[in-house]
C-alpha positions as semicolon CSV with decimal commas, in nm:
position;residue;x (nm);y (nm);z (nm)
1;X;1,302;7,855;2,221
2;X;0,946;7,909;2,143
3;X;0,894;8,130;1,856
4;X;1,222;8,128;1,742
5;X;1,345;7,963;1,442
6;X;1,466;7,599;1,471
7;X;1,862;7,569;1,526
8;X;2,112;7,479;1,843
9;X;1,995;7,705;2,118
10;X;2,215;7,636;2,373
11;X;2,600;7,513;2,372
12;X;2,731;7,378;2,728
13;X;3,008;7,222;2,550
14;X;3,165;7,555;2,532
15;X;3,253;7,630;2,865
16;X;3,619;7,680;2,941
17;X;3,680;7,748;2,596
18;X;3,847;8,096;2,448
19;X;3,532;8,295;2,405
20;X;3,608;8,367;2,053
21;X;3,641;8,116;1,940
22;X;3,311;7,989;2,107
23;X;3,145;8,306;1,944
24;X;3,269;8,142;1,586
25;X;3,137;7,805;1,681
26;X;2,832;7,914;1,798
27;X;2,775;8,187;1,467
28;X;2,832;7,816;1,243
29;X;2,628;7,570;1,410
30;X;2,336;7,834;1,446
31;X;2,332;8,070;1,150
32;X;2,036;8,256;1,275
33;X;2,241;8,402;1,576
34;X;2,465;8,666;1,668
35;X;2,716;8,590;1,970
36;X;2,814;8,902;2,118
37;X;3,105;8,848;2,359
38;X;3,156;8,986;2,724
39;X;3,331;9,012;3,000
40;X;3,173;8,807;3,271
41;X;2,937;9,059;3,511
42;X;2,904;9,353;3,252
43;X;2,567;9,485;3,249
44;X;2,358;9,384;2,969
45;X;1,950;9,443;2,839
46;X;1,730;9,194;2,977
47;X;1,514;9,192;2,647
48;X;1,443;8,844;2,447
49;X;1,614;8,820;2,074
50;X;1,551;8,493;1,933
51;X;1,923;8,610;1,732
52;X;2,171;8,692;2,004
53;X;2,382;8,452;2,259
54;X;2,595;8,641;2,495
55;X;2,963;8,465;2,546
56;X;3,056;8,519;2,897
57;X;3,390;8,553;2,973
58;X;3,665;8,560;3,297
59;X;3,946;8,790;3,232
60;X;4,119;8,515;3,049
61;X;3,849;8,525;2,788
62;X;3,787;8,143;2,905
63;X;3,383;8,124;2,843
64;X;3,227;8,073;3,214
65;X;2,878;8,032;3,150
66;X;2,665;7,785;2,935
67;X;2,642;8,061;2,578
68;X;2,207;8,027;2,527
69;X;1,998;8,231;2,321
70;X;1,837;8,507;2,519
């Protein structure tokens, strides 16, 4: 992400996984990042932090989206 400070940005590999423990994954591979989980289709601010990755979730908490910075 330009601007932001080198790390993982971006972890496909974590889809279909239990979204917390994707949001502890994600907090130890990129220690410049917050993962914030939620339930898939809750509203959200569309503003840019180079420190936050939402973890999108189905009612299972199953992550259903690729977890990116944004």
């Amino acid at each position: 992400m330009s601007g932001c400070p080198p790390g993982k940005s971006s972890w496909p590999e974590l889809v279909g996984t239990n979204g917390e423990s994707a949001k502890a994954t994600i907090e130890r591979e990129n220690r410049n990042v917050g993962a914030i989980v939620l339930r898939d289709g809750t509203p959200v601010t569309r503003d840019f932090r180079c420190d936050r990755v939402w973890v999108w979730v189905d009612r299972n908490g199953r992550v259903v989206r690729t977890p990116i910075i944004t």
